[in-house]
C-alpha positions as CSV (number, residue, x, y, z in Angstrom):
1,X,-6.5,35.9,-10.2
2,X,-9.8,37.1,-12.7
3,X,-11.1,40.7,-11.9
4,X,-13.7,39.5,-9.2
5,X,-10.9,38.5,-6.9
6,X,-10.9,34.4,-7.6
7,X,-8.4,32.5,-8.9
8,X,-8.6,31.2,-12.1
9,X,-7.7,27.3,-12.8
10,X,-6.2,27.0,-16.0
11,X,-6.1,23.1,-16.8
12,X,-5.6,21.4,-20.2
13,X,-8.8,20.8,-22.0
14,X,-7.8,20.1,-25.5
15,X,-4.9,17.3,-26.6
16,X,-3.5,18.4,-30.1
17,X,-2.2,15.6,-32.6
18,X,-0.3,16.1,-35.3
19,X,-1.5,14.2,-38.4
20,X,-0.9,13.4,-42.0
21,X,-4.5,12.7,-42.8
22,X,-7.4,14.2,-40.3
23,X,-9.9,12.0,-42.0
24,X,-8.0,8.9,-42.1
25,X,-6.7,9.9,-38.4
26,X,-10.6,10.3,-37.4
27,X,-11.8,6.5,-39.1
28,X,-8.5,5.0,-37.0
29,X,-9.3,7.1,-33.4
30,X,-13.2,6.6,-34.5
31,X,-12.8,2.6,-34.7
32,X,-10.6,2.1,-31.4
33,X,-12.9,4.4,-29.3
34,X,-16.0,3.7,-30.9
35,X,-17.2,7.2,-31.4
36,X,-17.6,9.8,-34.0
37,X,-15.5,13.2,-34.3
38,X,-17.6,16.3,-33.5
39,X,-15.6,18.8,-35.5
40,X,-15.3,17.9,-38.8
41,X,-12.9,20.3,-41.1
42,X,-10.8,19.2,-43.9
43,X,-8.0,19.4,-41.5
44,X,-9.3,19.3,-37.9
45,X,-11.2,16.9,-36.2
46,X,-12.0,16.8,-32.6
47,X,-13.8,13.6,-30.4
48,X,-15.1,15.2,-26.9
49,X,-13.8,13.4,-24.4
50,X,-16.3,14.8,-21.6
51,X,-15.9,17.5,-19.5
52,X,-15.0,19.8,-22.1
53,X,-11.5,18.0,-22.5
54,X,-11.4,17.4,-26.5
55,X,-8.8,15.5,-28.6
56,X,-7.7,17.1,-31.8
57,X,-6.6,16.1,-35.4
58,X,-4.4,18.0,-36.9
59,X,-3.3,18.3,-40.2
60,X,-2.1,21.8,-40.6
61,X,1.1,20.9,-39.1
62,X,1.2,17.8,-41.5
63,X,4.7,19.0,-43.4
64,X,6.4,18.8,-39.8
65,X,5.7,15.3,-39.1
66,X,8.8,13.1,-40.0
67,X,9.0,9.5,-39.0
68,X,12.2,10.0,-37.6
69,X,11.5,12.1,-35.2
70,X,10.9,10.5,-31.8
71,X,7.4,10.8,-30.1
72,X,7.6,12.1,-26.7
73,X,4.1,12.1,-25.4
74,X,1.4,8.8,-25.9
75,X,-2.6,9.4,-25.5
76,X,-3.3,7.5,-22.4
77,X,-6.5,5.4,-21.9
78,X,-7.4,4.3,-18.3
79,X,-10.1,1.2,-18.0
80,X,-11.5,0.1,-15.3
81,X,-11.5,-4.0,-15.2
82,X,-8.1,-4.6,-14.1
83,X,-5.7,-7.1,-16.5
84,X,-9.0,-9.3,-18.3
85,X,-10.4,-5.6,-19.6
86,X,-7.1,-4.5,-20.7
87,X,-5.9,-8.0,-22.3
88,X,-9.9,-8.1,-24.0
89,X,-9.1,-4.5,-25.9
90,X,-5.3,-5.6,-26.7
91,X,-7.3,-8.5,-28.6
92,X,-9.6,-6.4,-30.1
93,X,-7.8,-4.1,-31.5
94,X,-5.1,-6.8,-32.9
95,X,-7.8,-8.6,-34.7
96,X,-8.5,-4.8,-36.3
97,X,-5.1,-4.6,-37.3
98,X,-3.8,-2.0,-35.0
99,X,0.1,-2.0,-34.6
100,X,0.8,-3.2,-31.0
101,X,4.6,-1.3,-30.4
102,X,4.9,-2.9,-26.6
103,X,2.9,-5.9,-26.1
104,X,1.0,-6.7,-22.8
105,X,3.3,-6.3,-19.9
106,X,3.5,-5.4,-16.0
107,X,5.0,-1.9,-15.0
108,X,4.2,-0.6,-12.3
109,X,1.1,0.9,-12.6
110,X,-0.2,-2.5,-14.1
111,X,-1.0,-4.4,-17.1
112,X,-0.5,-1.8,-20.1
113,X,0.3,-1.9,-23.8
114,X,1.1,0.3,-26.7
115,X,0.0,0.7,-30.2
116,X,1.0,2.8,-32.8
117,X,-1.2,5.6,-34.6
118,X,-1.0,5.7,-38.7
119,X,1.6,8.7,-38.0
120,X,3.5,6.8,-35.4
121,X,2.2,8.3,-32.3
122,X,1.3,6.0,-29.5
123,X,-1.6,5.2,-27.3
124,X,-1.2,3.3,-24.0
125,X,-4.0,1.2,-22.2
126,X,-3.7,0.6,-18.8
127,X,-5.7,0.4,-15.6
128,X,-6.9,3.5,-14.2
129,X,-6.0,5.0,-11.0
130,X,-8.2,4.1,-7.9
């Protein structure tokens, strides 16, 4: 609760990633969502996702990456479009030479895939939530 009596929400509004490279990060995240970092530092990088919710590019944590060690979390993206959207960006981004770690398949939330980052770190597509 903030001094005037109301509760305060609290909810995430920036997603961190751990990079080797925030510039070469930024050109790879800058190609598959077609947009252009906002903060620009030697190190960080951030694309505004609306809403105040950013992603982040971090280097400064760059000499704790190691390959080995298993991601636990993957960016999400949700489209709208159902199976033809979602197969149409898994093309795309093939033909750009994006490594595909799951290829197209039904869970059950949908069609989704997986690619890999340059750092290993994963980003799902699937359908969003209706």
């Amino acid at each position: 609760i903030n001094g005037r009596g109301k509760t305060t929400v609290r909810l995430p509004n920036q997603f961190l990633i751990y990079v080797s490279d925030a510039a070469s990060a930024a050109a790879f995240y800058g190609e598959l969502f077609d947009a252009k970092p906002e903060v620009l530092s030697p190190r960080y990088m951030t694309f505004d996702l609306g809403g105040g919710v950013v992603l982040a590019l971090w280097s400064g944590k760059s000499r704790d990456l190691d390959p080995a060690t298993p991601r636990n979390f993957e960016v999400g993206i949700l489209v709208d479009g159902g199976s033809n959207e979602i197969r149409a960006i898994h093309d795309e981004w093939v033909a750009k030479g994006v490594e595909v770690v799951e290829e197209p398949n039904e869970d059950v939330f949908g069609l989704t895939f997986v690619i890999s980052d340059l750092d290993g770190n994963r980003v799902r597509v699937a359908p969003a939530d209706h």
